[in-house]
C-alpha positions in Angstrom: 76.0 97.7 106.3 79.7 96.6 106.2 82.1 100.1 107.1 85.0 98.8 105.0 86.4 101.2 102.6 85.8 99.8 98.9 89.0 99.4 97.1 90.0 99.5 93.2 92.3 98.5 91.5 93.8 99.2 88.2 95.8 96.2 87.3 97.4 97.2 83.6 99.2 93.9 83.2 101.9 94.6 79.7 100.3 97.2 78.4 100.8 100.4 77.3 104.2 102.5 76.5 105.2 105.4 78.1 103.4 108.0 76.8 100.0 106.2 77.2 100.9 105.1 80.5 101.3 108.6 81.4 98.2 110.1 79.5 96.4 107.7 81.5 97.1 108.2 85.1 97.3 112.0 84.1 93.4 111.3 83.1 92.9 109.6 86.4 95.2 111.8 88.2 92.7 114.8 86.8 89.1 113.0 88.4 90.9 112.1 91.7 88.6 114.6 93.6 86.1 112.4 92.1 87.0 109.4 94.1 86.1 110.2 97.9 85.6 107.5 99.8 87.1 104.5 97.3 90.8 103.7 97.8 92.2 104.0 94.2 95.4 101.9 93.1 97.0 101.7 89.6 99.7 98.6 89.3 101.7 100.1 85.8 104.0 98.0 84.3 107.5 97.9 85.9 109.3 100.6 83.7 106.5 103.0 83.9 106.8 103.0 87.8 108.6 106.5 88.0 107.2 108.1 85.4 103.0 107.1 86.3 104.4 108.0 90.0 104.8 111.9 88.6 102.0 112.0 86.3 99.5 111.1 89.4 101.4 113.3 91.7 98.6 115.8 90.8 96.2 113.9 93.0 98.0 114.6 96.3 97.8 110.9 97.2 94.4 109.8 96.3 95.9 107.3 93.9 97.9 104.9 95.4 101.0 103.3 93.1 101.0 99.4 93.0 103.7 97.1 91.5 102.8 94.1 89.8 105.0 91.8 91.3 108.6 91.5 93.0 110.9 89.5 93.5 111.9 88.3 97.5 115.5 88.9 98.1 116.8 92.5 98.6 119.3 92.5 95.9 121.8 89.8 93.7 122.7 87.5 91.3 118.8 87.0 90.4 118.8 88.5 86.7 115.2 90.1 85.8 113.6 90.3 88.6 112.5 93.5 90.5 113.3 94.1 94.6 110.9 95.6 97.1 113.0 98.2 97.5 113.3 99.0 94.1 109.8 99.3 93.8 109.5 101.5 96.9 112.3 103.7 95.5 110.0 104.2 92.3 107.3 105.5 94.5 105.0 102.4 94.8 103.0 101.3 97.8 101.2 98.6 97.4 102.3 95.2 96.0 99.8 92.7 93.9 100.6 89.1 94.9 99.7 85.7 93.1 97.4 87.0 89.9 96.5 83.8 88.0 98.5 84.8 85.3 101.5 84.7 87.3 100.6 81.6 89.2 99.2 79.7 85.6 101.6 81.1 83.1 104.6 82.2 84.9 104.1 79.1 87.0 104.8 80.5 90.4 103.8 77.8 93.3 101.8 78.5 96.4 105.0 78.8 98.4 106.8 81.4 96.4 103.7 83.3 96.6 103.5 83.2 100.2 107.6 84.2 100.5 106.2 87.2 98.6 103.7 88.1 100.7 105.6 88.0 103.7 108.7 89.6 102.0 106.2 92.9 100.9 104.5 93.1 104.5 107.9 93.1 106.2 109.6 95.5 103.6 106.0 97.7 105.1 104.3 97.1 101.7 100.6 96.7 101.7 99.8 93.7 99.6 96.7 92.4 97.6 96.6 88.9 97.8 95.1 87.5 94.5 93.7 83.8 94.7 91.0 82.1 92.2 90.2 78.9 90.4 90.5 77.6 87.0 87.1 76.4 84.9 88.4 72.7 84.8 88.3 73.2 88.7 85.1 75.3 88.9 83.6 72.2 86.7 84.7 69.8 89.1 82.7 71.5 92.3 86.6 72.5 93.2 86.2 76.4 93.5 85.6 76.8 97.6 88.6 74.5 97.9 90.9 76.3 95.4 90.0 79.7 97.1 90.1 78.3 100.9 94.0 76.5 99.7 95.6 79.5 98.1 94.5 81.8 100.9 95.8 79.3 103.7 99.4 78.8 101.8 99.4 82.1 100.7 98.6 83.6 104.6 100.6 81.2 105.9 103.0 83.4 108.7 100.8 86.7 108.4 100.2 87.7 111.7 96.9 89.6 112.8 98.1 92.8 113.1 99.7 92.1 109.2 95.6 91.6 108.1 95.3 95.4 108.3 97.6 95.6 105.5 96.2 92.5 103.3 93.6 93.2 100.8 92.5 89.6 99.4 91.5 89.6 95.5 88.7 86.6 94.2 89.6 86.2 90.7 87.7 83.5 89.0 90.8 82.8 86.5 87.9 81.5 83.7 86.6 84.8 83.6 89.7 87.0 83.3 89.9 88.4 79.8 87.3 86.1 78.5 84.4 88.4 78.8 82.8 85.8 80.6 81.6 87.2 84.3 80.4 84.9 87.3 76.7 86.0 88.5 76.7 88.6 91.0 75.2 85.4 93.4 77.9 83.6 92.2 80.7 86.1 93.1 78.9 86.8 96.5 79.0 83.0 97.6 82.9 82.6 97.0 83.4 86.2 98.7 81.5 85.0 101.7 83.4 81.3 101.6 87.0 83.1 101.8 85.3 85.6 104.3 84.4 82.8 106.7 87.9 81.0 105.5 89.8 84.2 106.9 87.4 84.0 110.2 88.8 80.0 110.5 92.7 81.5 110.2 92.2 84.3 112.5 88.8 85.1 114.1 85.5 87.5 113.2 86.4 90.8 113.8 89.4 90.3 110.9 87.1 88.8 108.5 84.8 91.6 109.0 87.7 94.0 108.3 89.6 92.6 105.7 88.3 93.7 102.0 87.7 91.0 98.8 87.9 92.4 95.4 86.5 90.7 92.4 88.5 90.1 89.6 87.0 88.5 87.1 86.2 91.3 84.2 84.1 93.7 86.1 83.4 97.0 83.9 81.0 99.7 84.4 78.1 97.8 83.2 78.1 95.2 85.3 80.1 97.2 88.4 77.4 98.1 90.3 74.8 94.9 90.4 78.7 93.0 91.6 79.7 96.1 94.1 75.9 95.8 95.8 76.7 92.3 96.7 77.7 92.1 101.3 80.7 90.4 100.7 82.2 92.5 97.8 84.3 95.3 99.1 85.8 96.3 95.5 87.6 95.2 91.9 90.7 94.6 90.6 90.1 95.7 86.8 92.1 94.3 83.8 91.2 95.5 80.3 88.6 98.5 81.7 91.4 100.1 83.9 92.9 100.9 80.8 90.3 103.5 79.6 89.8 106.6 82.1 86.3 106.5 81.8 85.2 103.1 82.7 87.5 102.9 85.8 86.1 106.4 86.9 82.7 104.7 86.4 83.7 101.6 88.3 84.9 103.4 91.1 81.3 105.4 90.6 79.5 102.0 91.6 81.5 101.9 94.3 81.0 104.8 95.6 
């Protein structure tokens, strides 16, 4: 039985104004004793940082604060964009790297999503590392290549002692938002691919350490036949991360 700590996530994406931002982690913030043993992170849109911060201060530190992205450089002339430091300064602690929708709409390239990686471990961030193919590519046999690529480009200069503070996140892009879900023997054998990709990079003993999450529209029906699977240690949760319930039962199956 693996000893890694399941991990999940509540990625919120643009959702939500302030008031429901903060009715919601207050919600969460209120079940926290509920979630021994599962390492809890909520990624709020950027302007809700501060205020989700305060409303889960409640929980004493069992939900972590994540950003959705940042931006690589310190500070400057780089209009929009959002520094590590700022993100820090509004209480987060974890930073979510290379979602598809940033990588297939935004457009960002393997290497920018590698700068940020190595930009949020050195400004002492932890970072989940999101990889994942599209259905053209999962129709084309392409999936194990996809997942093995992004992970090499976008570990590209982590160090081993750097894995303790990389979560990596399988999100089968085709099934984000769709309602579509890979099998639970589906998600398992592209788990256990990037598993034995991260043993290749680095050796055994990290891949044993280092925790997958699916991401490909896990709720609470569904959470626990996906959790049972070896090589899933977790889920990064779109649309049921925004109800207090179902991420309270998905961290449930987890548990």
């Amino acid at each position: 039985m693996s000893t890694r700590t399941p991990t999940i996530g509540g990625n919120w994406k643009m959702n939500l104004h302030k008031a429901e931002a903060i009715e919601l982690a207050a919600a969460l913030a209120a079940k926290a004793d509920d979630f021994a043993g599962v390492e809890v992170t909520v990624f709020p849109a950027f302007p809700y940082l501060i205020p989700v911060a305060d409303a889960l201060a409640p929980a004493g530190g069992k939900i972590k604060l994540g950003a959705q992205d940042a931006y690589i450089t310190p500070n400057g002339a780089f209009t929009g964009e959002v520094s590590l430091s700022m993100i820090q300064d509004a209480g987060a602690s974890v930073l979510l790297v290379g979602h598809s929708e940033r990588r297939h709409v935004i457009g960002e390239t393997d290497i920018l999503v590698n700068d940020k990686v190595l930009a949020g471990l050195e400004a002492g961030l932890d970072v989940v590392l999101a990889i994942g193919e599209t259905l053209e590519q999962r129709e084309s046999g392409k999936t194990d290549a996809i997942n093995t690529g992004q992970l090499g480009y976008g570990l590209a200069g982590v160090t081993a002692e750097q894995m303790k503070r990389i979560t990596i996140a399988y999100e089968p892009v085709w099934a984000i938002g769709t309602g579509k879900t890979a099998t639970p023997e589906d998600a398992q054998k592209a788990h256990s691919v990037i598993r034995q990709a991260v043993a290749f990079l680095y050796d055994q003993g990290i891949a044993d350490a280092v925790r997958i999450q699916y991401g490909g529209s896990m709720k609470p029906g569904n959470a626990g036949d996906l959790l049972a699977q070896t090589d899933i240690d977790g889920g990064l949760i779109g649309g049921a991360a925004l109800k207090p319930d179902d991420f309270a039962g998905i961290i449930a199956a987890a548990k």
